[in-house]
N, C-alpha and C positions, 0 to 999 in steps of 0.2 A: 438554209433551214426551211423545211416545211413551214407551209401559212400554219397561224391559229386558228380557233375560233373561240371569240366571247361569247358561252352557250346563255351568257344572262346580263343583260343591261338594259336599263330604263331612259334609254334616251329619249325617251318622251317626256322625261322629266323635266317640271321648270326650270331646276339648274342648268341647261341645253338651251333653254329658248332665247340665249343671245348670240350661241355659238355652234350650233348643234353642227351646222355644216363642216368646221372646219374641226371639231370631233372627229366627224366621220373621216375625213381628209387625214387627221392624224394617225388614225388606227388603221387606213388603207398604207399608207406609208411607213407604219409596223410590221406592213404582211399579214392584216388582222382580214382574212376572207371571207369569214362572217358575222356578222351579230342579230343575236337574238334578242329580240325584245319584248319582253311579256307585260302584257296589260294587268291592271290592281283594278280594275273598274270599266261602267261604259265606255267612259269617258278616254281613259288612256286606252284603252285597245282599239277605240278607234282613230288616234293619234298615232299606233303601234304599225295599225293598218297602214295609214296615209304613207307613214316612213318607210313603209315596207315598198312601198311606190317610188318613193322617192328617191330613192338610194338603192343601188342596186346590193350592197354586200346589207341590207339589212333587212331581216327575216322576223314578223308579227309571233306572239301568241296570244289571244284573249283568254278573259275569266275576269272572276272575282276573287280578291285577295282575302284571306279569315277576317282582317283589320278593318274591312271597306264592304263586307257581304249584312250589315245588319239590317240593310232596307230589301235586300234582293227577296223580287218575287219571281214567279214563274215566266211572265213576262220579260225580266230581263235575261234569263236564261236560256229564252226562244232568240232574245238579240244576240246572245253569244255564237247560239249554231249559226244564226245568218251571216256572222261576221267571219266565222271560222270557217267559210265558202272562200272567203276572198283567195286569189292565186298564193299566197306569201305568209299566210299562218301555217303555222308547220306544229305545231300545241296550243292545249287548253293551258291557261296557265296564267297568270301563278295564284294557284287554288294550296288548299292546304289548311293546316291549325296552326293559330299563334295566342297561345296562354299566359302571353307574360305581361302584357297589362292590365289591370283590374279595367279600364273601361274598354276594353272590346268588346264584341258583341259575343251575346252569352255562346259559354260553349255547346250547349243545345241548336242551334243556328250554323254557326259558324260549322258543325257535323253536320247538319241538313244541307249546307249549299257545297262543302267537298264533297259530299256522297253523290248529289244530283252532279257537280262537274265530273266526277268520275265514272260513273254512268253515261254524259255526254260524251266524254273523249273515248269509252268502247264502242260505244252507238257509230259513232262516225269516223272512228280508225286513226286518231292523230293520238298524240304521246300527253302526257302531262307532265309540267313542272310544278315541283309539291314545295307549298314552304313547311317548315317544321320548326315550332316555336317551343320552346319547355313544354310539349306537347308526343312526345315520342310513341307514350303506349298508346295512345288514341288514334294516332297515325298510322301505325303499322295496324295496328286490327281492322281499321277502315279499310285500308288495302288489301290488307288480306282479303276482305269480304267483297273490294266493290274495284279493285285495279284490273283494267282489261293486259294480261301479261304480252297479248299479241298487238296491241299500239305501243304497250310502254310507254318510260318514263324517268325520270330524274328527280332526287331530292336534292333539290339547290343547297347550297352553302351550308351543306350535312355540320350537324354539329351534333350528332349522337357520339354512342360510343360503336364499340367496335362489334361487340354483340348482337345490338341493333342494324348495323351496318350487314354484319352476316344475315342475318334476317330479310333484310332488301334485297340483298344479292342475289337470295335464294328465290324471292320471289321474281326477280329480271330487273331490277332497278340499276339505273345507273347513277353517279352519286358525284352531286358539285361541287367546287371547292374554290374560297377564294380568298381575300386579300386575307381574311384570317388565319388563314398557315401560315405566313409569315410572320405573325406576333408571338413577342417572344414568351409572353406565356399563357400559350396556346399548346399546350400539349396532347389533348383529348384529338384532335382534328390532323396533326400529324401524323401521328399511332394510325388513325384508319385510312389515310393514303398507304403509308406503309404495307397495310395489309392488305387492302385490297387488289385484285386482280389489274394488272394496267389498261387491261381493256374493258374496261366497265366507270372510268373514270372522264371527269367533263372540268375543261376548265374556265371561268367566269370572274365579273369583275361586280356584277352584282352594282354597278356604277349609279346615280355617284356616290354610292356609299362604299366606307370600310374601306380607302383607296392601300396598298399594300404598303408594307416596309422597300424602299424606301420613303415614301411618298405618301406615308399618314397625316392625316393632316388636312389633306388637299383634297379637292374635287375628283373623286376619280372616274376613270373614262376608260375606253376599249382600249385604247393602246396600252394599257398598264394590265394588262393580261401577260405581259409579255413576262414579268416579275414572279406570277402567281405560276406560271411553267417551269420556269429557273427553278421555284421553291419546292416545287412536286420532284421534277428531279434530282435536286438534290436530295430529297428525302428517301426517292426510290432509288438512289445509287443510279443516274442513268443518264445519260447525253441527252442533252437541251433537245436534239433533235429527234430524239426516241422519242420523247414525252410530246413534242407538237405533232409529232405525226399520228402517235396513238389516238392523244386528245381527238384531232381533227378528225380523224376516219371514225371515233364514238361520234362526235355529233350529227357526222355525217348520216351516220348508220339511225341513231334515233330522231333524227328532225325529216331526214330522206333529202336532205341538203343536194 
């Protein structure tokens, strides 16, 4: 079978920092050939960085996450393009809107620091990875107004609908998917694999969260991508190996892997 690639894991995460090496060992021995790992802050993206040194199949993104942007000033912003020099960030990310807790930072902000990260990622030609939280029309009109179509980009762990989903499509997006397809009542997020074109599709494990069916529960990690391909195929009627090699060649295609 064609390798994978995990286009989204936070092994910079604390839950890693007694084991992260043999993570990485686990998912090289899945046929996992790359991971992406995208920064929430200064701090993990330069974490995201160092790993991206450190291990060869793993690939940085910096940014500010909506959750973690209520201090960001311009200043930290200018740290992001110096970081986004390093060899091994391949996106800005993971930038975006998350509306679903009352204590985040106001959504006035939280739209000033996606706007300025998406301005950054056209300025300097790398991709963005977008989170979208109960936040959908705020997101696409941003886009519409401020996404460079010629770096591109990806809305992680898409949990729109399918309308919305055409909407991105159209504007070049590519669209992630993870241990959430596999639950069983998840319906909205199955529907837009289905619909979606196969080549515009990314698959992630968004680690360690949300680890898949079978393996809810548990810490999840880049080998367990392996589940989240099973579950896209089966849904697109298609051979395990259809779907790793598609998968692989989109990430390929928007990270320049």
């Amino acid at each position: 079978m064609p390798m994978l690639i995990d286009s989204h894991s936070h092994l910079d995460d604390e839950a890693f920092a007694e084991d992260r090496g043999a993570v990485v060992a686990r998912a090289e021995a899945a046929d996992i050939g790359a991971i992406i790992d995208p920064g929430c802050d200064l701090a993990s993206s330069r974490l995201a960085v160092d790993l991206s040194r450190q291990y060869p199949i793993v690939h940085a993104a910096v940014g500010f996450h909506p959750e973690n942007c209520a201090d960001t000033t311009a200043a930290d912003l200018d740290a992001v393009r110096a970081l986004a020099a390093a060899p091994k960030v391949v996106a800005i990310g993971e930038i975006g809107l998350d509306y679903h807790w009352d204590d985040n930072p106001s959504r006035a902000k939280q739209q000033e620091v996606f706007v300025a990260q998406l301005e950054l990622a056209g300025e300097i030609g790398l991709p963005v990875i977008i989170h979208d939280r109960d936040a959908h029309g705020d997101a696409l009109a941003l886009v519409r107004s401020h996404f460079s179509r010629e770096a591109g980009g990806v809305f992680h762990c898409y949990s729109g609908s399918v309308e919305t989903a055409r909407a991105l499509l159209d504007l070049g997006f590519y669209l992630g998917f993870d241990g959430p397809i596999t639950f069983k009542n998840n319906k909205k997020s199955p529907a837009v694999v289905a619909y979606a074109p196969m080549d515009r599709l990314l698959i992630e494990t968004d680690a360690p969260y949300m680890a898949p069916v079978p393996l809810r529960g548990r810490r999840n990690e880049p080998a367990f991508v392996t589940h989240v391909a099973a579950k896209m195929a089966a849904i697109k009627a298609l051979p395990l190996e259809a779907v790793a090699e598609a998968t692989t060649a989109n990430a390929k295609r928007l990270f320049h892997l």
